[in-house]
N, CA and C atoms as an extended XYZ file, in Angstrom:
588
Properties=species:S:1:pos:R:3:atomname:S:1:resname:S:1:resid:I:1 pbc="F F F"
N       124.002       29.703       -0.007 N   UNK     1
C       123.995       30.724        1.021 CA  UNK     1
C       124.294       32.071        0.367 C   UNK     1
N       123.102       32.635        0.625 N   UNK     2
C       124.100       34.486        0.011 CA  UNK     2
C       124.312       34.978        1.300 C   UNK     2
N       125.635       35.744        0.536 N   UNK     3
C       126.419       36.784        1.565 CA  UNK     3
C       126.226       37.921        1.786 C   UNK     3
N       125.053       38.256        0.971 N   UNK     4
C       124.107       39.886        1.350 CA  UNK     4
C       123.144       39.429        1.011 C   UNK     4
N       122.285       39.412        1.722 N   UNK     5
C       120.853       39.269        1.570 CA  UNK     5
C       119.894       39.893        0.899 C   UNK     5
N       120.185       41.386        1.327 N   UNK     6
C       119.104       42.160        0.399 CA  UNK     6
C       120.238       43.439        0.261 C   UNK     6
N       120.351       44.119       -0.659 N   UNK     7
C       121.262       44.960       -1.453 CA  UNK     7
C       120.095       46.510       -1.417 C   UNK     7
N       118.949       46.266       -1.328 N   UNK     8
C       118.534       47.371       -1.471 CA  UNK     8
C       118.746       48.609       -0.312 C   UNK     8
N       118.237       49.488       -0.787 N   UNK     9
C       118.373       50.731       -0.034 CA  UNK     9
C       117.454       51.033        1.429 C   UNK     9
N       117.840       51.209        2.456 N   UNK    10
C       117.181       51.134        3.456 CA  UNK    10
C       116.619       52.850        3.273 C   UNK    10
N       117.198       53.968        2.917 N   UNK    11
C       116.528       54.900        2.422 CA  UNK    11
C       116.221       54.989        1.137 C   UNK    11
N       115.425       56.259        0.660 N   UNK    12
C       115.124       56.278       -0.888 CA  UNK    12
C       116.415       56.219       -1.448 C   UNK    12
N       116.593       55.820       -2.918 N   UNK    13
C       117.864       55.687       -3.566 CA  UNK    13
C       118.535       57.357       -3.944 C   UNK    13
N       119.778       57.517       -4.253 N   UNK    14
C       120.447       58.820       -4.008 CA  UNK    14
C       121.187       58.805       -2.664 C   UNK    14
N       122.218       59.867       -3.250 N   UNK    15
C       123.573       59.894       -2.571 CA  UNK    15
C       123.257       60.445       -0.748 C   UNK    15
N       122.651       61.656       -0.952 N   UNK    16
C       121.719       62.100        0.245 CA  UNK    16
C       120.815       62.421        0.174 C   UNK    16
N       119.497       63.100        1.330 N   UNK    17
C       118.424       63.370        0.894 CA  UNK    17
C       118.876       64.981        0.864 C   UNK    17
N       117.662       65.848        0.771 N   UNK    18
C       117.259       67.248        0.397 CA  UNK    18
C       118.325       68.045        1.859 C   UNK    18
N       118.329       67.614        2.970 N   UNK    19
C       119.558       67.742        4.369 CA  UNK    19
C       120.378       67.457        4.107 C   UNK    19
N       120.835       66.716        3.551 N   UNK    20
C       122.325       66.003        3.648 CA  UNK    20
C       122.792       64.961        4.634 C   UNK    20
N       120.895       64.017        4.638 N   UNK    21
C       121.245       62.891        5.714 CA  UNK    21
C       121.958       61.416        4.699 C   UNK    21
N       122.884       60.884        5.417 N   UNK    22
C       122.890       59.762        4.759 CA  UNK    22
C       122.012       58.665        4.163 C   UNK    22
N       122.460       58.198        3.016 N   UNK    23
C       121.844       57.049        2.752 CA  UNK    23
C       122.471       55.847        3.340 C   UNK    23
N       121.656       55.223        3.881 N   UNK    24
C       121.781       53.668        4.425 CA  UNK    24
C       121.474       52.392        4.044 C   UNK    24
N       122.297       51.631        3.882 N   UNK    25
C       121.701       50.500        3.122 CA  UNK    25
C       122.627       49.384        3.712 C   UNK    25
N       121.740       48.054        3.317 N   UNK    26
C       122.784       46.727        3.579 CA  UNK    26
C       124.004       46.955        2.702 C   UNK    26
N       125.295       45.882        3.376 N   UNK    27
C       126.474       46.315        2.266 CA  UNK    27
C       126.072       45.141        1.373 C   UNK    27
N       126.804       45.501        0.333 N   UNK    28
C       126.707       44.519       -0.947 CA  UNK    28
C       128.426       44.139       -1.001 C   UNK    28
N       128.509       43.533       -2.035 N   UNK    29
C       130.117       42.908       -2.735 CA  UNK    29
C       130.623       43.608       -3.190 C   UNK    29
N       130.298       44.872       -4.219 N   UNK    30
C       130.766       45.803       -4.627 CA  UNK    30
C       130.911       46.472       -4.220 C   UNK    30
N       130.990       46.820       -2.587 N   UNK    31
C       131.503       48.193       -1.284 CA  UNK    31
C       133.018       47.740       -1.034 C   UNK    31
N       133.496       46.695       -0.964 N   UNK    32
C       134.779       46.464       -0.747 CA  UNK    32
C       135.344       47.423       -0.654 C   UNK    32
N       136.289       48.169       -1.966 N   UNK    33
C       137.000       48.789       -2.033 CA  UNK    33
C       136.961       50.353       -1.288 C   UNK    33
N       135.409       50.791       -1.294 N   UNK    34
C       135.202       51.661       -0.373 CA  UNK    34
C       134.889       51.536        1.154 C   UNK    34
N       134.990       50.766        1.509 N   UNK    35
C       135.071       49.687        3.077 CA  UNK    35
C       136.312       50.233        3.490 C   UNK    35
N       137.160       48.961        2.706 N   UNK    36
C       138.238       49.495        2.735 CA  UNK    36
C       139.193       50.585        2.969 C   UNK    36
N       138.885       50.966        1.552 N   UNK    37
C       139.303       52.781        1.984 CA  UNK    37
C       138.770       53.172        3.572 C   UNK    37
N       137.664       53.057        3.755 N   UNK    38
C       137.177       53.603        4.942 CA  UNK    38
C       137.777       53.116        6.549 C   UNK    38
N       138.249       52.106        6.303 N   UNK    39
C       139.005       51.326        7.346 CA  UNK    39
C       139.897       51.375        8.009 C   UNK    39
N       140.714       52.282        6.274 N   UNK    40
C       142.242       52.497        6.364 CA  UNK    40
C       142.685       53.913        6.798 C   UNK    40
N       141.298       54.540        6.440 N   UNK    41
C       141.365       56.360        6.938 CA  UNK    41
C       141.361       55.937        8.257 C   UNK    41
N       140.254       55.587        8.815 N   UNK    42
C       139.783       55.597       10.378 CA  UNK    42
C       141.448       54.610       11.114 C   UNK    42
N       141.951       53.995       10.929 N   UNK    43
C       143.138       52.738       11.633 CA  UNK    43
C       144.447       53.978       11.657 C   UNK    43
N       144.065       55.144       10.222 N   UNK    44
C       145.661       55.642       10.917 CA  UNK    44
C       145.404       56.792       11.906 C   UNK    44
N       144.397       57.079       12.357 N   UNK    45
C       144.227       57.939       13.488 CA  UNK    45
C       144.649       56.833       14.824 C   UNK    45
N       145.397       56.957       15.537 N   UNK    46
C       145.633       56.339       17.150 CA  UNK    46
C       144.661       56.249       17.446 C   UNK    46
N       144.232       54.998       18.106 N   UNK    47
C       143.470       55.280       18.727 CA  UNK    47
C       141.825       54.776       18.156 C   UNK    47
N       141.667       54.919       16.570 N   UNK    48
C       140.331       55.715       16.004 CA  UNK    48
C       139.611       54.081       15.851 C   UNK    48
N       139.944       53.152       15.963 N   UNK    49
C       139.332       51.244       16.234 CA  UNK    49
C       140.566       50.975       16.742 C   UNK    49
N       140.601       49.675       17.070 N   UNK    50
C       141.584       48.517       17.805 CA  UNK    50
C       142.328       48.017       16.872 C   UNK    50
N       142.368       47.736       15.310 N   UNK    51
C       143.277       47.537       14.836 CA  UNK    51
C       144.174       48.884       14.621 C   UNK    51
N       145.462       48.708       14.189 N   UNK    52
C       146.159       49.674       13.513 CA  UNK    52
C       146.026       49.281       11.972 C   UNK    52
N       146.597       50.682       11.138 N   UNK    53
C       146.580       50.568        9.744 CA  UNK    53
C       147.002       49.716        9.172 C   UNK    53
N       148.559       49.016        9.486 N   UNK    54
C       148.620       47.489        9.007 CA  UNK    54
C       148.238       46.285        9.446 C   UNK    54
N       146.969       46.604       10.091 N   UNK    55
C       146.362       45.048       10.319 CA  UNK    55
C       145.326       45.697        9.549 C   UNK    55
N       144.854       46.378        8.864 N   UNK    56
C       143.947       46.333        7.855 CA  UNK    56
C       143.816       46.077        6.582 C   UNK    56
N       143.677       44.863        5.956 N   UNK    57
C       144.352       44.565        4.969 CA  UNK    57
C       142.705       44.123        4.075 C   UNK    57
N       143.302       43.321        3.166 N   UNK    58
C       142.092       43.326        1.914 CA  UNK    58
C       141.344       41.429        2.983 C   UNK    58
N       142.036       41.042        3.027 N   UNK    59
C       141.405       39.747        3.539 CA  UNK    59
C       140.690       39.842        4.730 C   UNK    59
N       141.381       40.744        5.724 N   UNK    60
C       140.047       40.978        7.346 CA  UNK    60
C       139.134       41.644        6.663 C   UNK    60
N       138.985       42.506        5.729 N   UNK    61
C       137.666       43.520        5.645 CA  UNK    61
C       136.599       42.286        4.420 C   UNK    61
N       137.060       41.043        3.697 N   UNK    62
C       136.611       40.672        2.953 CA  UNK    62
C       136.235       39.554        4.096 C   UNK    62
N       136.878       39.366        5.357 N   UNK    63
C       136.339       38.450        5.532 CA  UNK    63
C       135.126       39.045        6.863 C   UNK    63
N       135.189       40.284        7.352 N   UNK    64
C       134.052       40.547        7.923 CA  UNK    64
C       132.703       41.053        7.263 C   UNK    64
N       132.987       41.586        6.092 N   UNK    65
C       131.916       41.766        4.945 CA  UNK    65
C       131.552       40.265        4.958 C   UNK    65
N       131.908       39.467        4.543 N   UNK    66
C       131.245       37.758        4.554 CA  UNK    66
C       130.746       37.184        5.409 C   UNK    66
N       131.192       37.124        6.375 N   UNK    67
C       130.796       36.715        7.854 CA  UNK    67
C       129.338       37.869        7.918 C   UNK    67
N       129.517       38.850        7.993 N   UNK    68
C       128.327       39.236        8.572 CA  UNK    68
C       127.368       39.540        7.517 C   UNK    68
N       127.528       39.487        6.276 N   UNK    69
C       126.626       39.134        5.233 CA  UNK    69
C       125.904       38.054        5.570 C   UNK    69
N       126.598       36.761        5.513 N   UNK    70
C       126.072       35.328        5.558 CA  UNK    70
C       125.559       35.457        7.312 C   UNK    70
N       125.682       35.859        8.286 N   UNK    71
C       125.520       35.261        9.371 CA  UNK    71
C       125.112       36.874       10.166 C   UNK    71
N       124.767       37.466        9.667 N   UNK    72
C       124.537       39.120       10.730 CA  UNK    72
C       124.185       39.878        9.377 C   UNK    72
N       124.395       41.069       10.230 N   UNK    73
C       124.178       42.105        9.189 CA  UNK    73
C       125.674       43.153        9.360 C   UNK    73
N       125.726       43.690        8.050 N   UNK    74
C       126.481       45.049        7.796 CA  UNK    74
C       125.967       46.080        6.997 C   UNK    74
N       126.121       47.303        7.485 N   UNK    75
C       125.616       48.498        6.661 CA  UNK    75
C       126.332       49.179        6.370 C   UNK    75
N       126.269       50.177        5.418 N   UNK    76
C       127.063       51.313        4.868 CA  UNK    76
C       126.061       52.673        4.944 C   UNK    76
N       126.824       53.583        5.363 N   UNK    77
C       126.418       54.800        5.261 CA  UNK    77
C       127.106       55.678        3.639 C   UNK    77
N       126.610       56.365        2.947 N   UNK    78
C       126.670       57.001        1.863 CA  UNK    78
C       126.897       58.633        1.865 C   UNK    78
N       127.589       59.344        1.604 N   UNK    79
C       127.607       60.532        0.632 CA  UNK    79
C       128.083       60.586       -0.477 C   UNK    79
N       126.772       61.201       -1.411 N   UNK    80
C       127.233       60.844       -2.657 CA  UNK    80
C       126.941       59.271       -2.978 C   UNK    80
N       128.355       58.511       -4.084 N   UNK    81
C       128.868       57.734       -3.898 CA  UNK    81
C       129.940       56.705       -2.810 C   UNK    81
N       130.035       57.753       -1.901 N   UNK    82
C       131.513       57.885       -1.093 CA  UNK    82
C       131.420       56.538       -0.374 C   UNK    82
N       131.649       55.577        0.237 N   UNK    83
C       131.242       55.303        1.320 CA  UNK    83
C       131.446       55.711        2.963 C   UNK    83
N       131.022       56.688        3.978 N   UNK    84
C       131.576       56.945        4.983 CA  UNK    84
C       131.365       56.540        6.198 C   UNK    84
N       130.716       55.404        5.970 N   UNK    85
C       130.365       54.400        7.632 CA  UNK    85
C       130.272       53.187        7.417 C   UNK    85
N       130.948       52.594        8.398 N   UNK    86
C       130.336       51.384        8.034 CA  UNK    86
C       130.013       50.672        9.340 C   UNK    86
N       128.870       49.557        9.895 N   UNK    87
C       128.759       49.113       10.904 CA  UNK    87
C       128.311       47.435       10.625 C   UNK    87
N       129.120       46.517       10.982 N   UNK    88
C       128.598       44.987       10.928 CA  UNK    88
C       128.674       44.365       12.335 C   UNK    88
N       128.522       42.858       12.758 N   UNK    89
C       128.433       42.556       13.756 CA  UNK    89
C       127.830       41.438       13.062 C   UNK    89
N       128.300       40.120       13.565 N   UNK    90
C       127.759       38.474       12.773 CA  UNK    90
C       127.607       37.088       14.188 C   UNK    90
N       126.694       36.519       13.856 N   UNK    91
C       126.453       35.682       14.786 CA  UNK    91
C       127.815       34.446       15.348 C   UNK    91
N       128.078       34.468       16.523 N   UNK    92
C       128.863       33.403       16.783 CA  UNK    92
C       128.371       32.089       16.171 C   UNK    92
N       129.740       31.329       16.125 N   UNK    93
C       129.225       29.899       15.542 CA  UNK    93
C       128.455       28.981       15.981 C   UNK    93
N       128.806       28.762       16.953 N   UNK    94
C       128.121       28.019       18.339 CA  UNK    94
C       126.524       28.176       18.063 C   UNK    94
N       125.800       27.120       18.186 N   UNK    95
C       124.420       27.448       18.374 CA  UNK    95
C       124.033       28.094       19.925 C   UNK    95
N       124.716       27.951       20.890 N   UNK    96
C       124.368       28.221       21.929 CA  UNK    96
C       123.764       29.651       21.810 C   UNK    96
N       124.774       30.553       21.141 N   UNK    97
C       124.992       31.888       20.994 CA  UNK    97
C       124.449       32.339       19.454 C   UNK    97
N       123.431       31.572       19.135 N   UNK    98
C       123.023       32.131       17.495 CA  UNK    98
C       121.821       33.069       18.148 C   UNK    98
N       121.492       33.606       19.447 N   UNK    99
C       120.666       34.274       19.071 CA  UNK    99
C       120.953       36.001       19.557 C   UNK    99
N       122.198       35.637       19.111 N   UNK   100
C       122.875       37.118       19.534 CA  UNK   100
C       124.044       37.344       17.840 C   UNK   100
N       124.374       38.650       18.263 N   UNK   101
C       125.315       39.651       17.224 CA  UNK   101
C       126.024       40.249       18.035 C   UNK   101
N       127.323       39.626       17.487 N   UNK   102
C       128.822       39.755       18.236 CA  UNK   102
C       129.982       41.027       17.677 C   UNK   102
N       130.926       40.741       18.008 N   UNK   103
C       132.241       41.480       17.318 CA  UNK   103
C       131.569       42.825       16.238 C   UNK   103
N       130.707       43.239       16.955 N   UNK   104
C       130.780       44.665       16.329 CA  UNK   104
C       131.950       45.548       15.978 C   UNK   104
N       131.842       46.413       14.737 N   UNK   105
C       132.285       47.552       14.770 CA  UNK   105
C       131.884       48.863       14.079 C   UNK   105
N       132.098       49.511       14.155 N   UNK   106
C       131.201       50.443       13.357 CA  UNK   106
C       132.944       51.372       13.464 C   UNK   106
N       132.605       52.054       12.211 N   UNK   107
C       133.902       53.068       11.341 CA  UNK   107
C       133.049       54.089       11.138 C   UNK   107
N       133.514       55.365       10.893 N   UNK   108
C       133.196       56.618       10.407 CA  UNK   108
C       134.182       57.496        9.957 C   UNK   108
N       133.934       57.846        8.564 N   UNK   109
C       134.965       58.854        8.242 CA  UNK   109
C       135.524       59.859        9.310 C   UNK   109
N       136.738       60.032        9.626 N   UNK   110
C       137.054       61.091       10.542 CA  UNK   110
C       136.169       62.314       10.145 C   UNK   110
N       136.247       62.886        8.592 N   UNK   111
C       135.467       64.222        8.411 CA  UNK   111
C       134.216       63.678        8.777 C   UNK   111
N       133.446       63.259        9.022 N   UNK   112
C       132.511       62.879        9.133 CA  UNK   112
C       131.640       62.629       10.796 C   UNK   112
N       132.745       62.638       11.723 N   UNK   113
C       132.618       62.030       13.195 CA  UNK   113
C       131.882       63.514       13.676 C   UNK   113
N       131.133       63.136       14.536 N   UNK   114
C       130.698       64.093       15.309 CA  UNK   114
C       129.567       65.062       14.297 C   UNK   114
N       129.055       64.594       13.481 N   UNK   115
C       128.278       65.144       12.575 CA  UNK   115
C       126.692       64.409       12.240 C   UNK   115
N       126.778       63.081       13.083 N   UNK   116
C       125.587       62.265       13.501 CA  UNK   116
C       125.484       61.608       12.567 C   UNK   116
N       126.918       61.408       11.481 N   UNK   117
C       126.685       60.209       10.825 CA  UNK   117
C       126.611       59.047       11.364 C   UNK   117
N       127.477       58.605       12.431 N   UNK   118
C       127.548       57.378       13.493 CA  UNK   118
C       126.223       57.370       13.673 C   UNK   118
N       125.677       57.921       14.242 N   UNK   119
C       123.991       57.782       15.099 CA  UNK   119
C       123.202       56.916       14.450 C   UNK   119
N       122.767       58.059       13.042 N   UNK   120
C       121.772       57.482       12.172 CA  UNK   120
C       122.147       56.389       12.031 C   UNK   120
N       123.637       55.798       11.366 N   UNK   121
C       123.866       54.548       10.532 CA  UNK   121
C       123.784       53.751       12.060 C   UNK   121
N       124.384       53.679       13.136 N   UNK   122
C       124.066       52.586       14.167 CA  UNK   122
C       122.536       52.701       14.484 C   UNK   122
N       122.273       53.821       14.521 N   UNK   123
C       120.436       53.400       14.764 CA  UNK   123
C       119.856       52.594       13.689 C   UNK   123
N       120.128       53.106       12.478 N   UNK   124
C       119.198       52.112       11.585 CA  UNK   124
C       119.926       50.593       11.275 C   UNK   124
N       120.977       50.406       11.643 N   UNK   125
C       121.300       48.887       12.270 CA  UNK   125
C       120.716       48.351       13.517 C   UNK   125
N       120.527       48.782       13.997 N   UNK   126
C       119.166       48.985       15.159 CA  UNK   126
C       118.107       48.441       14.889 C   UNK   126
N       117.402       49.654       14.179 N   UNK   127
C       116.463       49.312       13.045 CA  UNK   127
C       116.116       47.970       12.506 C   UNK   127
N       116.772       47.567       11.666 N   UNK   128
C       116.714       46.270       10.978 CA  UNK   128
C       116.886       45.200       11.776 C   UNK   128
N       118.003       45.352       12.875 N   UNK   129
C       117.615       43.929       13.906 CA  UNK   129
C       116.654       44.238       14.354 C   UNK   129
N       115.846       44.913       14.806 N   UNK   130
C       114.483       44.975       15.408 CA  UNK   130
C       113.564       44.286       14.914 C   UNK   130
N       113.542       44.992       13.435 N   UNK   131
C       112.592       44.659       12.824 CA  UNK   131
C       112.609       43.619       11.391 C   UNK   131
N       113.441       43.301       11.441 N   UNK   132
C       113.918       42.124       10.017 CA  UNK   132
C       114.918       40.719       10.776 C   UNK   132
N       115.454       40.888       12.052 N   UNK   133
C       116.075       39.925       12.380 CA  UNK   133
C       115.059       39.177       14.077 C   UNK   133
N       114.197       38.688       14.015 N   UNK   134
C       113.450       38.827       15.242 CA  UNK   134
C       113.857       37.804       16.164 C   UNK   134
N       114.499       36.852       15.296 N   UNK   135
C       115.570       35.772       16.313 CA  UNK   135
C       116.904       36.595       17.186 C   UNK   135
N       117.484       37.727       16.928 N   UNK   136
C       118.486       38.074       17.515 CA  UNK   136
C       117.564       38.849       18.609 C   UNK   136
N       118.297       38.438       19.622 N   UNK   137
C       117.849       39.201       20.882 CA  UNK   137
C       118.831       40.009       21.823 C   UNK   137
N       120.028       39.918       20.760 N   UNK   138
C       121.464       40.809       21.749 CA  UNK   138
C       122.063       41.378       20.573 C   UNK   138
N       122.572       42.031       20.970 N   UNK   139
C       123.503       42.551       20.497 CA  UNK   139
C       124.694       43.353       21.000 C   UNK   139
N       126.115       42.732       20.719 N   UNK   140
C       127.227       43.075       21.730 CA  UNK   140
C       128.285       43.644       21.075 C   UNK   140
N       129.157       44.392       22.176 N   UNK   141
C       130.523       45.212       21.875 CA  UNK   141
C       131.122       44.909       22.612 C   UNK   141
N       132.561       45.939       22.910 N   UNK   142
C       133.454       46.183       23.135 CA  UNK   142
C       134.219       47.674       23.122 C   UNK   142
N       134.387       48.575       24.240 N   UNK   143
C       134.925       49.476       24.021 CA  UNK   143
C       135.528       49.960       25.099 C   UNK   143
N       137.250       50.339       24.770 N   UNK   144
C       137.542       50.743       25.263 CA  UNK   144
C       137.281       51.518       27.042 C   UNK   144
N       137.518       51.703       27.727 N   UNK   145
C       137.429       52.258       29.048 CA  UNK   145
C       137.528       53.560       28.857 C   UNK   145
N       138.803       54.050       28.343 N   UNK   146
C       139.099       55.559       28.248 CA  UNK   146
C       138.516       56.106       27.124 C   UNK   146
N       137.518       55.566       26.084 N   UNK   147
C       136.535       55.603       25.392 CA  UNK   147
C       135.287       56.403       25.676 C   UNK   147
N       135.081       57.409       26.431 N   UNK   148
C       133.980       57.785       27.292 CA  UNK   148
C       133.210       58.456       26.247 C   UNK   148
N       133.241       59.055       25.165 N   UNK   149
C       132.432       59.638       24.200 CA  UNK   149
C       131.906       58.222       23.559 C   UNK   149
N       132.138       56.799       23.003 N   UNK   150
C       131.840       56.045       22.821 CA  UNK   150
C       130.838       55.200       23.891 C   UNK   150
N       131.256       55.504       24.972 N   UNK   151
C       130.297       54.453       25.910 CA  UNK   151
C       129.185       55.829       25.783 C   UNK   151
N       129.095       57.147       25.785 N   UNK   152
C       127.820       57.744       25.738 CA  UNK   152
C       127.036       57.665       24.574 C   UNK   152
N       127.957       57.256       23.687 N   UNK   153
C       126.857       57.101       22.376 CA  UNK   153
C       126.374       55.986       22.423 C   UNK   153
N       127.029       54.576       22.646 N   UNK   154
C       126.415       53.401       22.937 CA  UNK   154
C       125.043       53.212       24.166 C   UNK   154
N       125.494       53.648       25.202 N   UNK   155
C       124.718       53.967       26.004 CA  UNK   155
C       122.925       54.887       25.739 C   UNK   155
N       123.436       55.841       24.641 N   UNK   156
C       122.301       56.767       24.568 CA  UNK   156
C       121.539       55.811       23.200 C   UNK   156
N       121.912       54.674       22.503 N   UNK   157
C       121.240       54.042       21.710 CA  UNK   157
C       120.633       52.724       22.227 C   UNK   157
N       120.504       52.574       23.837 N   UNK   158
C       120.100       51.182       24.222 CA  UNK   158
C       121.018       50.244       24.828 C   UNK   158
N       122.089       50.080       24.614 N   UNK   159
C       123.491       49.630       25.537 CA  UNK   159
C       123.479       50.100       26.735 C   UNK   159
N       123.817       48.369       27.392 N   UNK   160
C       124.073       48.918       29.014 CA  UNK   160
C       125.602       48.463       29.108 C   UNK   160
N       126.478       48.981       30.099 N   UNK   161
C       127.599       48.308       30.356 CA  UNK   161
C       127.242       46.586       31.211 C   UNK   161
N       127.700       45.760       30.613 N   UNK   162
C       127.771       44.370       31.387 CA  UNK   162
C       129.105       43.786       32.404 C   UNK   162
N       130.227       44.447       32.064 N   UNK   163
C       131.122       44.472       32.520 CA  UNK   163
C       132.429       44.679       32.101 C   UNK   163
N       133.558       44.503       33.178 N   UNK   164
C       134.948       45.258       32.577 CA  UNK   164
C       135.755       43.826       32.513 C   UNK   164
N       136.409       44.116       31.732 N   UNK   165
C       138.014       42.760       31.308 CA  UNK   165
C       138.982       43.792       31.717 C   UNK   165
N       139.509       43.220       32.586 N   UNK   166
C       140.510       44.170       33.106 CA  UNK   166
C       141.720       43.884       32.139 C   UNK   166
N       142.693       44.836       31.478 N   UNK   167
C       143.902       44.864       31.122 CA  UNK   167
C       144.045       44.139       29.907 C   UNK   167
N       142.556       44.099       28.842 N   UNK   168
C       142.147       43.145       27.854 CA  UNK   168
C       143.094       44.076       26.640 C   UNK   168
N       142.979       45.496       26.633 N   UNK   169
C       143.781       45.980       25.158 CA  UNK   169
C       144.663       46.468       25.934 C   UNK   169
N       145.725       46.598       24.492 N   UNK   170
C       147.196       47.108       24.930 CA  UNK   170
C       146.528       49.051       24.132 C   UNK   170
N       146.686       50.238       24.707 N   UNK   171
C       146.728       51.252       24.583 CA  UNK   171
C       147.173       51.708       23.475 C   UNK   171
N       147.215       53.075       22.934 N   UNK   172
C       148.742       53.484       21.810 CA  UNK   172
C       149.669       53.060       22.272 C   UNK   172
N       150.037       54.015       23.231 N   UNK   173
C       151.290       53.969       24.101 CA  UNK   173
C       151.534       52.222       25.015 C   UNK   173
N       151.362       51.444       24.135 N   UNK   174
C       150.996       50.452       24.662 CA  UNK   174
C       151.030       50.139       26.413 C   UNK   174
N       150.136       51.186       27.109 N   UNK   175
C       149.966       50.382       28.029 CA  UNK   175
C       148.631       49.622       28.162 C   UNK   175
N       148.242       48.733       29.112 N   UNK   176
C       147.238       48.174       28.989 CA  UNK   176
C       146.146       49.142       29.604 C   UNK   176
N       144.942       48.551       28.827 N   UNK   177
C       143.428       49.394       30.018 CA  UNK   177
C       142.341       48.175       29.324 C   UNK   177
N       141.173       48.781       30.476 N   UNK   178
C       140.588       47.992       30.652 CA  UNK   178
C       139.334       47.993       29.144 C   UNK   178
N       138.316       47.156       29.003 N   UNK   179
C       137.604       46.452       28.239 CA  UNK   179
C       136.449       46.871       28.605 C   UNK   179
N       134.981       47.201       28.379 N   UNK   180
C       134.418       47.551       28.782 CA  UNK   180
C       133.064       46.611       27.848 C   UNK   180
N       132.667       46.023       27.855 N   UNK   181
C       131.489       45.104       27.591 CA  UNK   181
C       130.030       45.233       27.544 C   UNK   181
N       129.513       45.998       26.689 N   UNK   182
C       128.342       46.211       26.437 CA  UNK   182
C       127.209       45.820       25.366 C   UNK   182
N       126.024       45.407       25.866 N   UNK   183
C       125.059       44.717       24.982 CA  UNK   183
C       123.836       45.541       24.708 C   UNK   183
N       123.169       45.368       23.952 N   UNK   184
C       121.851       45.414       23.499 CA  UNK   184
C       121.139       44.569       23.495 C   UNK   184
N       119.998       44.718       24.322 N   UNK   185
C       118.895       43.329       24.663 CA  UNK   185
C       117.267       43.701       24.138 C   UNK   185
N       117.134       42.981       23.185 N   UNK   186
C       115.346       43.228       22.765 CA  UNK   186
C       114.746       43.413       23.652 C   UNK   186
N       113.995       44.349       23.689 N   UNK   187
C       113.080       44.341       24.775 CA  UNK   187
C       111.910       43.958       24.393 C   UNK   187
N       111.293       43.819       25.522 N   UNK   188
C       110.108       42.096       25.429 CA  UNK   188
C       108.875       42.889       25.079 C   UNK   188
N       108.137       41.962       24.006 N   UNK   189
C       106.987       42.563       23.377 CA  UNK   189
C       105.894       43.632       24.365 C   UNK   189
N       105.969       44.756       23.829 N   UNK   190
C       105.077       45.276       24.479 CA  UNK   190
C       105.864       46.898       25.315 C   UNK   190
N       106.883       46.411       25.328 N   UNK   191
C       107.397       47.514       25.783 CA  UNK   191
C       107.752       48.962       24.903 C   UNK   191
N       107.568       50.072       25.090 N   UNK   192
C       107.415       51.099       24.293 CA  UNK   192
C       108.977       51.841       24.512 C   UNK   192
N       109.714       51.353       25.208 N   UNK   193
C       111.001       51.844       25.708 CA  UNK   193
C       111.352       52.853       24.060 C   UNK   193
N       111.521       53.913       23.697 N   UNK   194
C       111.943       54.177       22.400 CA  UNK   194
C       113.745       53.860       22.303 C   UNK   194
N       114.432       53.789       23.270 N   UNK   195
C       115.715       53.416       23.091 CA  UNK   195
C       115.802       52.166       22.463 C   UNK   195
N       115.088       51.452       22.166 N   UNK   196
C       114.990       50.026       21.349 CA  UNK   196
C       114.342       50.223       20.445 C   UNK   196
């Protein structure tokens, strides 16, 4: 079984192009440490994913790089060398559910947020399930309620809300709020929808 499938570059090779758009590519074995890093910037902002900074450790990020190597996909976004995005999501075990992509997350350098690095790198994860994974026909999250800049970006890439888990995360301030459940569904041959 390999745990990255294809290593090459989903754009031309180089750090950015002639703009300063990212390069995108599947992750490989040798992103670890810049994963990482990237994990650990984004966890100490409140708030910035669902873990905090010490639940980010070398074994969850080695073991979602694996998981969604072997069983999904993960990408990295690039400046430079740097790594500053990252987005995976890996098939449940269950055959019931192999024809979907679960436990998403996608990271972005804080310097980096709001600069359409998120976009590109979740669109061209997009991208590649579309067009390289033709058995997956979902693709699912999780976000926050009080998340509302997140449900518009999810939303404006093809995500619909499916529903709420009431009182599913504990807050900063640990109070609870609600869960908000959203998928991505192939749309059926023929359809020109460009949000898919």
């Amino acid at each position: 079984m390999t745990l990255f499938p294809s290593s090459s570059p989903v754009n031309p090779p180089g750090a950015t192009d002639a703009v300063g758009t990212p390069v995108i590519r599947r992750s490989r074995p040798d992103d670890f440490e810049g994963v990482y890093s990237l994990y650990l910037d984004v966890a100490a902002i409140p708030g910035g994913i669902a873990r905090s900074q010490d639940e980010i450790t070398p074994d969850y990020v080695v073991s979602f790089l694996g998981r969604s190597g072997a069983a999904g996909l993960s990408m990295v976004a690039l400046d430079g060398d740097r790594i500053v995005g990252e987005v995976h999501a890996a098939r449940p075990v269950l055959r019931a559910f192999s024809h979907m992509l679960t436990d998403l997350t996608i990271c972005v350098r804080p310097a980096y947020q709001g600069r359409g690095w998120g976009r590109r790198l979740f669109s061209e994860f997009l991208r590649v399930v579309r067009e390289d994974m033709p058995d997956v026909r979902r693709v699912e999250l999780f976000t926050r309620q009080s998340n509302r800049r997140a449900i518009a970006f999810y939303t404006s890439l093809g995500f619909c809300m499916e529903g709420i888990l009431r009182g599913r995360i504990a807050g900063v301030d640990g109070d609870l709020e609600d869960d908000i459940l959203m998928g991505w569904v192939r749309p059926p041959p023929g359809d020109d929808d460009d949000r898919y």
